[in-house]
C-alpha positions as CSV (number, residue, x, y, z in Angstrom):
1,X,95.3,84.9,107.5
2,X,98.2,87.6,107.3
3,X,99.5,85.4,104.2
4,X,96.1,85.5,102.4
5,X,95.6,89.3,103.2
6,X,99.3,89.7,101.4
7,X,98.4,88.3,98.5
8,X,95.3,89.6,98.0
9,X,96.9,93.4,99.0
10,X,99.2,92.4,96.0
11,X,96.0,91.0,93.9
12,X,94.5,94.5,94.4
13,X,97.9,96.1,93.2
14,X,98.2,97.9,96.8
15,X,101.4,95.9,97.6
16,X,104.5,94.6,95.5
17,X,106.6,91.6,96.1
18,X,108.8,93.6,98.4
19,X,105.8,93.3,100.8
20,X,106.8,89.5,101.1
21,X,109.3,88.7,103.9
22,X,112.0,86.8,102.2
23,X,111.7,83.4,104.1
24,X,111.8,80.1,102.9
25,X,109.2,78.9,104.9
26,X,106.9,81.2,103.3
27,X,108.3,80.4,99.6
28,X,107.1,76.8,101.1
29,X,104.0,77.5,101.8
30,X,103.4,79.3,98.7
31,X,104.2,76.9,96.8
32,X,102.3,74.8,98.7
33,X,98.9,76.4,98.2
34,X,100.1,77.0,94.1
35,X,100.8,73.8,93.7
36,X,97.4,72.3,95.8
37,X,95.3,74.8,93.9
38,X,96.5,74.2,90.6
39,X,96.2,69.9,91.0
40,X,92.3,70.7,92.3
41,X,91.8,73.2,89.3
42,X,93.8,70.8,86.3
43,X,91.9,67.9,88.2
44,X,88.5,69.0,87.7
45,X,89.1,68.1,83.9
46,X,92.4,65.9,83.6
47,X,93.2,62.6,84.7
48,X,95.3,63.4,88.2
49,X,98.9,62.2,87.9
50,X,98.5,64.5,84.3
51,X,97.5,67.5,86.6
52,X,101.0,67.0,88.9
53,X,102.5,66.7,85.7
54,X,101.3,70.2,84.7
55,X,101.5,71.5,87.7
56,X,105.0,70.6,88.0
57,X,105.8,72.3,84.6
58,X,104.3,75.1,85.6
59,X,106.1,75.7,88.3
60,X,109.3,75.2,86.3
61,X,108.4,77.2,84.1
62,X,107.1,80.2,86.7
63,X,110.6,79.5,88.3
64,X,112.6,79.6,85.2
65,X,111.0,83.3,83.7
66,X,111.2,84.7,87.1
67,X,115.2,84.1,87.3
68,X,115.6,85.2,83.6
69,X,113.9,88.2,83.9
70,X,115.6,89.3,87.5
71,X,119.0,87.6,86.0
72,X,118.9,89.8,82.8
73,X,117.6,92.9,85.3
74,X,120.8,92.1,87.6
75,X,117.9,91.8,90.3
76,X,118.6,88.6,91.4
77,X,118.2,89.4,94.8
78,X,114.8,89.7,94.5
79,X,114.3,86.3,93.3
80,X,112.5,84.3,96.7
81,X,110.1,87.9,97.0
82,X,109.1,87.8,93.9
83,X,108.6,84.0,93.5
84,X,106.2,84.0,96.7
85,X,104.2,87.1,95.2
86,X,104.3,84.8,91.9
87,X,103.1,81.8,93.3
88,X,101.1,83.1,96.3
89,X,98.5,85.2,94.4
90,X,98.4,82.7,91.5
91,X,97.0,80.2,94.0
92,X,94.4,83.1,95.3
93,X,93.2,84.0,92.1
94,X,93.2,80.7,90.7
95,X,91.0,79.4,93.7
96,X,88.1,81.9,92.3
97,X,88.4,80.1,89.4
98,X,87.5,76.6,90.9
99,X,84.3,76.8,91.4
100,X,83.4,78.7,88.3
101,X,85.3,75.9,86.6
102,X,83.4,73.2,88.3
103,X,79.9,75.0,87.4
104,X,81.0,75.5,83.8
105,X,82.0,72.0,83.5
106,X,77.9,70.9,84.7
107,X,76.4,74.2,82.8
108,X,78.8,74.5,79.3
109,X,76.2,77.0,78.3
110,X,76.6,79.6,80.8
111,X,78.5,82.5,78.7
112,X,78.5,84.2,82.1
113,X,80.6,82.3,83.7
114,X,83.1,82.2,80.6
115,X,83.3,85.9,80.9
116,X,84.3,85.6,84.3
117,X,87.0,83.2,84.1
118,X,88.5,85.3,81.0
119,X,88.1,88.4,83.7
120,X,90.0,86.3,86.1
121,X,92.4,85.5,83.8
122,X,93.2,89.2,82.7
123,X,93.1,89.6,86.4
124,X,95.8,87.4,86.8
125,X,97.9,89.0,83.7
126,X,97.7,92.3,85.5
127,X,98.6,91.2,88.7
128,X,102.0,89.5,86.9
129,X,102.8,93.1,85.1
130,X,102.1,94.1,88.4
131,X,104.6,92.1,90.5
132,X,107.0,92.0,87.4
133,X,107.2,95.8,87.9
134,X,107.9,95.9,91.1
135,X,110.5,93.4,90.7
136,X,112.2,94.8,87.8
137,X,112.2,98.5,89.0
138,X,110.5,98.7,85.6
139,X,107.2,100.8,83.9
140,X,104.1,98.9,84.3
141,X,103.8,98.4,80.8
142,X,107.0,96.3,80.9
143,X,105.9,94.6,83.5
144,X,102.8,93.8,81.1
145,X,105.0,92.9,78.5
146,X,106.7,90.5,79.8
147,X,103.3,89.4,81.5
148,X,101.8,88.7,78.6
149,X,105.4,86.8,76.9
150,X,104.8,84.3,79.9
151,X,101.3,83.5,80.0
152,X,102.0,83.5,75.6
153,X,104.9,80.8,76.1
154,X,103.8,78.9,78.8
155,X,100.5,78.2,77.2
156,X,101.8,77.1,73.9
157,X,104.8,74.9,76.0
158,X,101.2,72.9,77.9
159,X,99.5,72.8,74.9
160,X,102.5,71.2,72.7
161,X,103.0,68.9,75.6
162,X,99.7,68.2,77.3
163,X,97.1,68.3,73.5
164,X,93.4,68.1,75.1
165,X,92.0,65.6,72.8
């Protein structure tokens, strides 16, 4: 429970990723739950060895933006914080957006459940700024910046490589 309460205190943009212990076992874990959420979210509509697939990339990806930025930053240091706060409260916000998924996918029609999984998803945007922020020692609107660069890129990268027919 301490974990979950950590990532939602960084969710609600009262703690940064230098509220994470830097521990492997907890970048493990992490991980764990990003990776777990984000096969039962890409599963509810994809065949499931394509959602490890994606999942994987997504990962990479995550991985790869996070060392860029902090390499580029010379805050390198910061990299296993800021990938746990990365990966931690992308699994706790994406978990909202299971079952609102999974009732979408039954009701198509129900506009209100599209508006909330486009608020989760700005959510999710501000909560990257957010961490990127802290991570960077940089303005918020950096942080956004480069928030929305990533969520940008990534999305065209699954989209060239994973088309939904």
């Amino acid at each position: 429970m301490p974990l979950i309460k950590l990532f939602l205190e960084i969710c609600l943009f009262r703690k940064g990723p230098q509220d994470a212990p830097a521990s492997i076992f907890l970048l493990g874990l992490s991980s764990a739950a990003y990776f777990a959420v984000g096969f039962v979210l890409l599963g509810l509509k994809i065949q499931w060895l394509e959602a490890v697939l994606q999942v994987f990339l997504e990962a990479v990806m995550l991985l790869g933006f996070v060392w860029v930025s902090l390499m580029v930053a010379g805050k390198l240091t910061r990299m296993l914080q800021t990938t746990i706060a990365m990966m931690g409260t992308d699994a706790l916000i994406s978990s909202f957006a299971v079952p609102l998924l999974a009732f979408l996918m039954e009701n198509p029609q129900a506009s209100i459940i599209q508006l909330f999984l486009l608020l989760l998803m700005f959510w999710h945007v501000a909560v990257v700024a957010h961490i990127l922020r802290h991570a960077l020692s940089q303005p918020f609107g950096m942080g956004l910046g480069l928030a929305v660069i990533y969520v940008v890129l990534s999305y065209q990268v699954m989209v060239m490589l994973f088309p939904q027919g």
